[in-house]
C-alpha angles and dihedrals in degrees: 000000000000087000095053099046080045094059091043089054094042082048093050094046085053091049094057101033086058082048089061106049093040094057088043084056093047093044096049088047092042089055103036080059097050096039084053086054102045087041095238120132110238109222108178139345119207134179108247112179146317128251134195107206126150095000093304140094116237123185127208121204122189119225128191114208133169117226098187104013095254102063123067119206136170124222132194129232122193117203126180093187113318099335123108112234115176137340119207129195140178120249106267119234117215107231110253103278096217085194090075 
């Protein structure tokens, strides 16, 4: 009986370790695409942190992207599985234009 309720952990742990992987690769090519589309450089993505709200578990990754090449923000995705739920951003700031 230890053995069994051993495979189903080990099972478990799989399951969710596979979970796991497979949002963060979701979350990096989902972003790469919308960073392509905004014209912003993506430079990480990172897992913040997991959230229970509303009988679900919804995960938040963090993601630092570069809209001109000088300044540096961060941005935050939220995923319930594989569905993208909403994206934030900071307000973006033009860098000073010394022709005007």
């Amino acid at each position: 009986m230890t053995e069994l309720l051993g495979l189903v952990g080990l099972f478990l742990f799989g399951a969710i370790y596979w979970q796991f992987r497979r949002q963060s690769e979701f979350a990096q090519l989902w972003l790469t695409r919308y960073c392509q589309q905004q014209d912003f450089q993506l430079l990480s993505v990172y897992r913040y942190r997991f959230m229970w709200k509303k009988g679900r578990v919804l995960t938040q990754f963090r993601f630092e992207f570069s809209h001109d090449g000088l300044q540096h923000n961060e941005g935050k995705l939220w995923l319930h599985h594989l569905r993208v739920l909403k994206v934030e951003l900071p307000i973006l700031r033009e860098p000073a234009n010394p022709s005007l």
